[in-house]
C-alpha positions, -999 to +999 in steps of 0.1 A: +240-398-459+249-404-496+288-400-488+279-430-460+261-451-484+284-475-488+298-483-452+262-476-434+259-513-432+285-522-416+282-495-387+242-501-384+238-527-357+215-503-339+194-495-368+188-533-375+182-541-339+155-513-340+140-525-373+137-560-363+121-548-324+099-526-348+082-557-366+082-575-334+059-548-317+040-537-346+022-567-344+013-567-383-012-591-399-026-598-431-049-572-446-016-546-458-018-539-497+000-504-499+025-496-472+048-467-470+083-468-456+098-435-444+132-430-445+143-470-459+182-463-459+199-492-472+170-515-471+172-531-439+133-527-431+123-528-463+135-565-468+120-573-436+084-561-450+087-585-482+085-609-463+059-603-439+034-590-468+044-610-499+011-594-514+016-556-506+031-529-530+058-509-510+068-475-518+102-468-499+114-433-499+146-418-486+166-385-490+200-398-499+198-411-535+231-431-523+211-444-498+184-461-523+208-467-552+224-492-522+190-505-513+182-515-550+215-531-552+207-550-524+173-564-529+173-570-567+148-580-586+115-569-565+088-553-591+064-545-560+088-521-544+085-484-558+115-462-548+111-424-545+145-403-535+134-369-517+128-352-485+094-368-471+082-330-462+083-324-499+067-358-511+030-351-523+013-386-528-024-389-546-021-427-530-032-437-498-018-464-478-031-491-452+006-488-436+029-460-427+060-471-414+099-457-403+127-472-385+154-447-367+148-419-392+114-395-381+142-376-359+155-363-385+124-353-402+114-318-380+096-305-368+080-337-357+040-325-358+043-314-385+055-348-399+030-366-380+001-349-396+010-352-425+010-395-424-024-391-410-036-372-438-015-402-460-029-430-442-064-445-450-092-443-430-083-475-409-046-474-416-018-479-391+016-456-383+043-475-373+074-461-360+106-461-335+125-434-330+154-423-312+153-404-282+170-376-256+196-391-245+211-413-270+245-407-268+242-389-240+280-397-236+292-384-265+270-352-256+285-347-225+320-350-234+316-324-261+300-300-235+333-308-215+355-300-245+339-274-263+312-258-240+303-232-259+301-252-293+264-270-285+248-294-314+220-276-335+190-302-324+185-317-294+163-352-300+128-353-289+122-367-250+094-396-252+065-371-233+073-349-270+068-375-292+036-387-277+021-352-276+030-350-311+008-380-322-021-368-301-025-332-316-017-353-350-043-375-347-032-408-337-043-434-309-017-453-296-022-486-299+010-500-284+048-488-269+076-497-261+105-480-245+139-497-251+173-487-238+210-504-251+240-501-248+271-507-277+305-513-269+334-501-294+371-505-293+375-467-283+359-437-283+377-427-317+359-461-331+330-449-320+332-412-340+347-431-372+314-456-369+293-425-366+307-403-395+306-440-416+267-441-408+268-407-423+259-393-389+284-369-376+273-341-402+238-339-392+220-317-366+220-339-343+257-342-338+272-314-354+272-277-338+270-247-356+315-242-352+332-273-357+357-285-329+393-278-333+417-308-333+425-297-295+389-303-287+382-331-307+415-345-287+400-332-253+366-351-261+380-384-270+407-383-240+370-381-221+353-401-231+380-426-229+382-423-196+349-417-180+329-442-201+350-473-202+333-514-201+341-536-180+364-550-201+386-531-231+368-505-251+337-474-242+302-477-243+274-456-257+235-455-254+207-451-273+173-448-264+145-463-287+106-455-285+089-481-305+047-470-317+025-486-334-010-459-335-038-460-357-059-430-368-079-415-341-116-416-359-146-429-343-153-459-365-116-470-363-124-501-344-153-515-365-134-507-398-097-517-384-089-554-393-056-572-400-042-565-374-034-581-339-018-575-307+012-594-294 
């Protein structure tokens, strides 16, 4: 992700489509002073929490130190922001926060239980974890034109269906509050745009897309040729899907709903 630092923007439409829908259904009120962002990229989400708690200290973390040397670049100047570079299943925090809270990036952070309890044991005793996360069958096509190329050459991690995810959060601790289920589509010119928009989002290297033997340039030619052809628009160019689970859950404890406030449905 540090390599992509520097293009992730331009290739993130995604991302910042499931940031904003993340505020939208989280349903946030007043009543935040220590939030904790999970995985805060380039800033995107981060930016978007100033403004809705203009009184809260934010701690963002991310693993790329590209990643928050960009996000500081890009929102200059904001003493209540604390930036921490490291893998989140190595961050030990003596602080605990009213808010937990990670756009498009808990996939990455596995095995996902074990991620989820430990925000619970982050979060205080009426705090919230907020999340969306991307699901089986986002770029399914992509997927299934690598299985057609290079059959025997399967990715190393297989994203987590919805039914996993909310499993997780039970055995974690977590009531859900609210979820959403959102599927899209994006459109590029071809399917080669689409790889190069990938490996600029610093994707294409991780588990998700990557297999344990990379493809040869035969079947990297053999997927795109494909994909071309089976997953065309309507008009000039291929499409690809992602599937986005938005939660919003609070901590599963028996006085959560006399000591909860600040927050609100929508």
């Amino acid at each position: 992700f540090t390599a992509a630092a520097d293009t992730y923007n331009r290739h993130s439409k995604i991302q910042s489509r499931a940031a904003a829908g993340l505020m939208r259904l989280a349903g946030l009120s007043s009543g935040i002073s220590t939030i904790l962002e999970i995985g805060c990229g380039t800033g995107t989400l981060t930016k978007k929490l100033l403004g809705r708690f203009p009184a809260a200290e934010i701690h963002a973390a991310d693993i790329s130190e590209g990643m928050i040397r960009e996000s500081m670049r890009r929102i200059r100047g904001r003493k209540r922001i604390k930036w921490t570079t490291g893998d989140f299943r190595d961050l030990h925090s003596l602080d605990k926060f009213d808010l937990v809270i990670s756009s498009s990036s808990l996939h990455w952070i596995t095995p996902l239980e074990k991620t989820f309890k430990k925000v619970d044991g982050m979060l205080k005793a009426n705090g919230m974890f907020v999340f969306s996360i991307m699901l089986k069958d986002t770029l399914k096509e992509l997927h299934s034109a690598r299985r057609k190329a290079a059959p025997s050459k399967s990715v190393f991690q297989i994203l987590p269906a919805q039914k996993d995810v909310m499993e997780c959060l039970s055995r974690s601790g977590f009531r859900v509050v609210r979820k959403r289920r959102e599927s899209c589509r994006t459109v590029f010119g071809s399917a080669s745009c689409l790889l190069t928009s990938l490996h600029e989002q610093g994707v294409t290297g991780g588990s998700l897309t990557a297999g344990r033997k990379l493809l040869t340039r035969r079947e990297l030619e053999q997927l795109v040729c494909y994909y071309n052809k089976h997953y065309k628009t309507g008009r000039a160019g291929v499409f690809a899907t992602y599937e986005i689970l938005y939660v919003a859950a609070e901590k599963n404890r028996k006085n959560a709903s006399t000591q909860r406030g600040g927050y609100k449905n929508i």
